[in-house]
C-alpha positions in Angstrom: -27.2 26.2 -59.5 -24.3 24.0 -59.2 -22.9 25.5 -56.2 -26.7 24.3 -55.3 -26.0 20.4 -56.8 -22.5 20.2 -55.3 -23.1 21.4 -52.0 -24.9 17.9 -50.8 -22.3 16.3 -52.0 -19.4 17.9 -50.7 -21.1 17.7 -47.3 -21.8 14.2 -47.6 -17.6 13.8 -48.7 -16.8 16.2 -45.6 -18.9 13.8 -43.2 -17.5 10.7 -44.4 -14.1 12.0 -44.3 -14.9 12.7 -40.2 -16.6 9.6 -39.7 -13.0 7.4 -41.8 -10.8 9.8 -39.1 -12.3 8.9 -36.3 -12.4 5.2 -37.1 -8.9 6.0 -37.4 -9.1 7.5 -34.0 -10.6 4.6 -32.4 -8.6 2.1 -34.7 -5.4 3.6 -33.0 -7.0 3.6 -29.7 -8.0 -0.3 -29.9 -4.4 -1.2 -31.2 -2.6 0.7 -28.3 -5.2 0.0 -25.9 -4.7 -4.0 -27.0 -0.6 -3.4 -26.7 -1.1 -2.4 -23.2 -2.8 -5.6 -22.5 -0.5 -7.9 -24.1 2.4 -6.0 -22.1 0.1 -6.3 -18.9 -0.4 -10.5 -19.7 3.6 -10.5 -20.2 4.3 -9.2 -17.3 2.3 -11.0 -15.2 3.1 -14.5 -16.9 6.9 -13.3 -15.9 5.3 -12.7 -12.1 3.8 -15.9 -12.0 7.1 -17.6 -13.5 9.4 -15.6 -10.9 7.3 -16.2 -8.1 6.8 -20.3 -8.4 10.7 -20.4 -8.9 11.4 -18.4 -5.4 12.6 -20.7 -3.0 10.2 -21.1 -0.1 12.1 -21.1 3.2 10.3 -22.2 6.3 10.8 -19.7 8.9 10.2 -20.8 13.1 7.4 -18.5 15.3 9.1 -14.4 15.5 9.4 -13.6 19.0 7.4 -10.3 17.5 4.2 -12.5 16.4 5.5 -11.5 12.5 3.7 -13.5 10.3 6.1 -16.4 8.4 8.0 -14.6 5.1 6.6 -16.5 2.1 9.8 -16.7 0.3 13.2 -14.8 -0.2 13.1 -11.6 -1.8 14.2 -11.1 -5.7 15.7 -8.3 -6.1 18.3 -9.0 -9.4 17.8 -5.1 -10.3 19.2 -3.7 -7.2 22.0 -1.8 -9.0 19.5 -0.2 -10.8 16.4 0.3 -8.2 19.3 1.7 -5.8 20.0 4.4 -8.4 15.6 5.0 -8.7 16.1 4.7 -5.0 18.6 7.9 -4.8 16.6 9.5 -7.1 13.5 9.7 -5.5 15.4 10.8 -2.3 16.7 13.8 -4.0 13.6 14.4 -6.0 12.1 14.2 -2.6 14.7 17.4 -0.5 15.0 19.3 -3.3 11.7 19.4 -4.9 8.7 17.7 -2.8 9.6 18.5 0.6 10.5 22.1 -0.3 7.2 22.6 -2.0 5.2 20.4 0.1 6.7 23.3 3.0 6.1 26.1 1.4 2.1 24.3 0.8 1.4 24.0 3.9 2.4 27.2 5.5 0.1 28.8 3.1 -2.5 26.4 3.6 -3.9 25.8 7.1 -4.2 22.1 8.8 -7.7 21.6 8.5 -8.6 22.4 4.6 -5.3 20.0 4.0 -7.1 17.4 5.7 -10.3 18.2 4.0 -8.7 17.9 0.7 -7.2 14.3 1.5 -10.9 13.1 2.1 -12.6 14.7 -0.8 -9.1 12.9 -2.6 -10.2 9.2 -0.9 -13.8 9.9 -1.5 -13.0 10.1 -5.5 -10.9 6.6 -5.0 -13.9 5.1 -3.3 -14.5 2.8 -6.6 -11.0 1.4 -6.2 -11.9 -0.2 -2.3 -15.5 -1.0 -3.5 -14.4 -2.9 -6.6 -11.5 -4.5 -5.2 -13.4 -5.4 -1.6 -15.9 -7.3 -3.9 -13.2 -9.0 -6.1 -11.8 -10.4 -3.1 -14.8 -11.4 -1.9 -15.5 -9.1 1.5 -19.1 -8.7 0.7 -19.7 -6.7 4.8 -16.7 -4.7 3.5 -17.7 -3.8 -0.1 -21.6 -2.7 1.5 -19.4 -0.3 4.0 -17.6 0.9 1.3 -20.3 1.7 -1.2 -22.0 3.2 1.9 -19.7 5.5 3.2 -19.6 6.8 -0.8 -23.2 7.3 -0.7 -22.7 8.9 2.4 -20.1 11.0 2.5 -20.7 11.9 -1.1 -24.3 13.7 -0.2 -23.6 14.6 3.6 -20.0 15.0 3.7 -20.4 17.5 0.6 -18.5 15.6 -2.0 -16.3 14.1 0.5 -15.3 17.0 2.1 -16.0 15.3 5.5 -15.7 11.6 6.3 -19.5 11.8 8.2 -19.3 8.2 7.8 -16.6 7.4 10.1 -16.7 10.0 12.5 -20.4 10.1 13.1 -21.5 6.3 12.3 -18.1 4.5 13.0 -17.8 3.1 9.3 -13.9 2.4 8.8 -12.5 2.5 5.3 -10.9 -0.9 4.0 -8.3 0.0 2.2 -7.3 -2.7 -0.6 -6.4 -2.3 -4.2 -5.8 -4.5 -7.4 -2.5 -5.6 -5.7 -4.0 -6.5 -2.9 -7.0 -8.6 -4.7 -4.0 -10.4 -6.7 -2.1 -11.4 -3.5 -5.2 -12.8 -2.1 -5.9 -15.1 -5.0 -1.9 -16.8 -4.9 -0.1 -14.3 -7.3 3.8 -14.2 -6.4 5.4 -10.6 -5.9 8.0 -11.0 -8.9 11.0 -9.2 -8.4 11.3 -6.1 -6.6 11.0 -2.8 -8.3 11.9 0.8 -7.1 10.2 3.2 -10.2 10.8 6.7 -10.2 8.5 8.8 -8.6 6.4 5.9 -7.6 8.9 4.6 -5.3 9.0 0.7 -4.1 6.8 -1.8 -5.7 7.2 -5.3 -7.4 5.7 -7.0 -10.2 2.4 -7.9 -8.5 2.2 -4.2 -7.4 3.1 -3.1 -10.7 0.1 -4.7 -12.3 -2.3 -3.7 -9.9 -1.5 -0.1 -10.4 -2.6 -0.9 -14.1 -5.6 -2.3 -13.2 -6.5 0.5 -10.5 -5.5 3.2 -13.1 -9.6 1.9 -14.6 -11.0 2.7 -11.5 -9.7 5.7 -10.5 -11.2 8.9 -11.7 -8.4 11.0 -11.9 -7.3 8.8 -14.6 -10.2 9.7 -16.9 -9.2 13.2 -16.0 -5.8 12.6 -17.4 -6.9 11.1 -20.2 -9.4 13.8 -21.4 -7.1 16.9 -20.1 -3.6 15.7 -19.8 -2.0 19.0 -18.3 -5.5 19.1 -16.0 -4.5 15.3 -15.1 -1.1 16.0 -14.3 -1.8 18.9 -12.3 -4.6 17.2 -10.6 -2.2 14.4 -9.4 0.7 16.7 -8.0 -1.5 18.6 -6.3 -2.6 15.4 -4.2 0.9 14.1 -4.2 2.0 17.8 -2.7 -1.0 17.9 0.1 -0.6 14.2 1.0 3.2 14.7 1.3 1.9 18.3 3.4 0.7 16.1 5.8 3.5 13.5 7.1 6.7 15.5 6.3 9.3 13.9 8.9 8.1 10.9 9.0 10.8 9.5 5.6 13.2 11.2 7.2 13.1 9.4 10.5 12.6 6.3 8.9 15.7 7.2 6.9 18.0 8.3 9.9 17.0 5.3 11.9 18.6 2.7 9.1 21.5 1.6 8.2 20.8 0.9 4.6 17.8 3.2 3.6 17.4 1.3 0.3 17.4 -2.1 2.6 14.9 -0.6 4.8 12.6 0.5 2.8 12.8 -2.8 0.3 11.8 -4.2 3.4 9.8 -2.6 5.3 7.5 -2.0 2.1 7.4 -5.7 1.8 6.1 -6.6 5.4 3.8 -3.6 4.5 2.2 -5.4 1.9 2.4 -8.6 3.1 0.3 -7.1 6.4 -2.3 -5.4 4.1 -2.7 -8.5 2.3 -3.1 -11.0 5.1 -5.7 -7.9 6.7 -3.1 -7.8 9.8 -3.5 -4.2 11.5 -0.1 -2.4 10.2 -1.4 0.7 12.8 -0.8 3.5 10.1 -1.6 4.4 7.1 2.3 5.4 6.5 4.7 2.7 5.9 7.3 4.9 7.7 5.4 5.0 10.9 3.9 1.7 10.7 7.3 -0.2 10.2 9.7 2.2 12.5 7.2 1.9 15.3 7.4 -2.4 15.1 11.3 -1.9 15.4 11.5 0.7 18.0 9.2 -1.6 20.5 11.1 -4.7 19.7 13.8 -4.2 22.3 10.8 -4.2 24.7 9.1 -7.0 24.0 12.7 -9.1 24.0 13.4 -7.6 27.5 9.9 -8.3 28.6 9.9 -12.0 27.5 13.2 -12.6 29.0 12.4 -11.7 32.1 9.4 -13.5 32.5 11.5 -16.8 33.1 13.9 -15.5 35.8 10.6 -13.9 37.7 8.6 -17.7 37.4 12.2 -19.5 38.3 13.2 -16.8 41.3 9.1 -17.5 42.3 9.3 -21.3 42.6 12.6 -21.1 44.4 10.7 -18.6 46.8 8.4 -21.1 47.6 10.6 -24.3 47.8 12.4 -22.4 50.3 8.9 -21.9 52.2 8.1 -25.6 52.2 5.1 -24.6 49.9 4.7 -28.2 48.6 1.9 -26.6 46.3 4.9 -26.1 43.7 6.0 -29.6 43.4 2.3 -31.2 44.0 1.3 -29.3 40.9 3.6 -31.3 38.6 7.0 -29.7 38.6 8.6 -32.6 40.6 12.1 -33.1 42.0 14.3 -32.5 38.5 12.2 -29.1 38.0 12.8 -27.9 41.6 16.3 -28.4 41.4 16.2 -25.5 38.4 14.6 -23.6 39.9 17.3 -23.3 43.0 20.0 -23.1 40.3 18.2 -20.4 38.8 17.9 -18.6 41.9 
C-alpha cells in the first residue's frame, strides 16, 4: 500500500529531476553558445579596427589587368603562421598525401568524383544563403534550383544533372565572401593548422558557415561520426588534385610568401566575382604567373611592329601615315625606331 502511495510520487521527483538536468543542459548550452558569440563580435570589432588602420596605397593599371590591391598586407604573426605554415606541409607528405594515395588507388576516378558532388550538394545551403545575403537574387534561384535538382534527379547529388544537362553553374561564395562584399577589412593574416591560410574576415566566415553546413549538425550530434565524416571529404578532395601544392611549391621561392599571397589575390578575385579559372588556388594562381612572361613579351612588341610599320610606309611616300595625324615630330620616331 505504500509502495502504492509512494510510487506517484517518486515518479513525479524522478521527472522533475530530468526536466532541472536538462535545463541544466540547455543552460550550459546557451552560456557557451553566448561565449562563442561574444568571441565572434571581438573578433570582428578587432577586424574592423585592423582593417580601417591599414594604409591604403594607390597602385597604377597591372600590365596583367590585376585588379588594384586594397591595402598592404598585415601579417604581425608571421613567426608564428610560418611555423602553422611548416606544419601543415609536413602534416600534408607524411600524412594526407600518403593516405590520400593509397585512397585513390583503391578507389576508381569516377566514384571520387561522385562523392565530391554528393559533398557540394550537402553545402548547397551555404551558396544559397550567402548568394541571397549578398544580394544575387538570378544566383540564389540557380542555386536553390540546382539543389532541388540535383537532389531528386541527380540521386542525392550524386550527379550534377543541373550543370551538365541544363548548363546551371554553381556560384560559389561563402560568409567570407558576403562580409567582403558589404566593406569588412581582412584583419591580419592567419595560417591555422589544418585549415591552412585565412585572415580575420575568413576566420569569421567560417563561424558563420559552420550554421549552414550540415556536416556540422552531424558533428555536433555524433562527434566521432562528424570527424570521420569531415576527413573522409578532406581525403577524396585531396584524392583529386594531388600535384597540384607541390608545383605551386617548387615554382616559389618563399612557399609561405606564395601562398600568403596567392590566397589573397584568391580571395580578393572571388570577392570582386573576377573568373580565378579553377577551383584550386594552386592552379588558378601558378597558371596567372606562368603566362605573365607572355603577355610582357607580347605587349612589348607591339610598339616596335606599329613603329617598324610607319617607317615602312614613310619610306613608301604613303602620305596616309602623316595625313592621319602623326605629323612631322611622330614620323621622325618612327625612322629612329626603325
Amino acid at each position: 500500500m505504500c509502495l502504492v502511495m509512494f510510487d506517484p510520487s517518486c515518479r513525479l521527483i524522478a521527472n522533475f529531476v530530468g526536466m532541472v538536468q536538462g535545463m541544466r543542459k540547455q543552460s550550459a548550452f546557451i552560456v557557451r553558445l553566448g561565449v562563442a558569440n561574444v568571441c565572434l563580435l571581438a573578433i570582428l570589432f578587432c577586424s574592423l579596427v585592423v582593417a580601417h588602420a591599414q594604409e591604403r596605397v594607390p597602385q597604377d593599371n597591372d600590365v596583367f589587368g590585376e585588379e588594384p590591391e586594397i591595402g598592404q598586407l598585415a601579417d604581425p604573426l608571421e613567426p608564428l603562421n610560418r611555423a602553422f605554415f611548416h606544419f601543415n606541409d609536413k602534416f600534408y607528405f607524411w600524412l594526407l598525401k600518403p593516405v590520400s594515395q593509397g585512397y585513390s588507388y583503391v578507389i576508381p576516378e569516377d566514384i571520387r568524383m561522385t562523392l565530391r558532388s554528393f559533398v557540394k550538394n550537402l553545402m548547397a545551403p551555404v551558396r544559397i544563403v550567402n548568394n541571397l545575403l549578398q544580394g544575387k537574387i538570378k544566383n540564389t534561384g540557380i542555386e536553390t534550383a540546382r539543389f532541388v535538382i540535383n537532389s531528386t534527379i541527380g540521386i542525392g547529388g550524386l550527379a550534377d544533372v543541373a550543370k551538365e544537362d541544363l548548363g546551371l553553374a554553381p556560384s560559389e561564395e561563402d560568409f567570407g565572401q558576403t562580409l567582403g562584399v558589404y566593406g569588412v577589412g581582412e584583419g591580419i593574416y592567419f595560417c591555422w593548422p589544418f585549415f591552412g591560410p585565412s585572415n580575420v574576415r575568413d576566420t569569421i566566415g567560417l563561424a558563420g558557415d559552420f550554421f549552414l553546413n550540415p556536416l556540422s549538425y552531424l558533428a555536433m550530434h555524433d562527434s566521432g561520426a562528424g570527424l570521420a565524416a569531415q576527413a573522409g571529404k578532406e581525403v577524396n578532395e585531396t584524392s583529386l588534385s594531388i600535384g597540384d601544392y607541390e608545383d605551386f611549391k617548387e615554382s616559389a621561392l618563399d612557399p609561405y610568401v606564395a601562398l600568403r599571397d596567392a590566397y589573397r589575390q584568391h580571395r580578393q578575385k572571388k570577392i570582386r566575382d573576377i573568373s580565378v579559372g579553377s577551383a584550386s588556388m594552386y592552379t588558378a594562381e601558378a597558371s596567372d604567373v606562368e603566362s605573365a612572361p607572355a603577355v610582357i613579351e607580347e605587349r612589348n612588341q607591339e610598339p616596335r611592329l606599329a613603329a617598324d610599320g610607319q617607317a615602312a610606309a614613310v619610306d613608301r611616300g604613303d602620305l596616309s601615315v602623316t595625313g592621319n595625324g602623326l605629323g612631322e615630330a611622330e614620323s621622325e620616331k618612327a625612322m629612329a625606331a626603325r
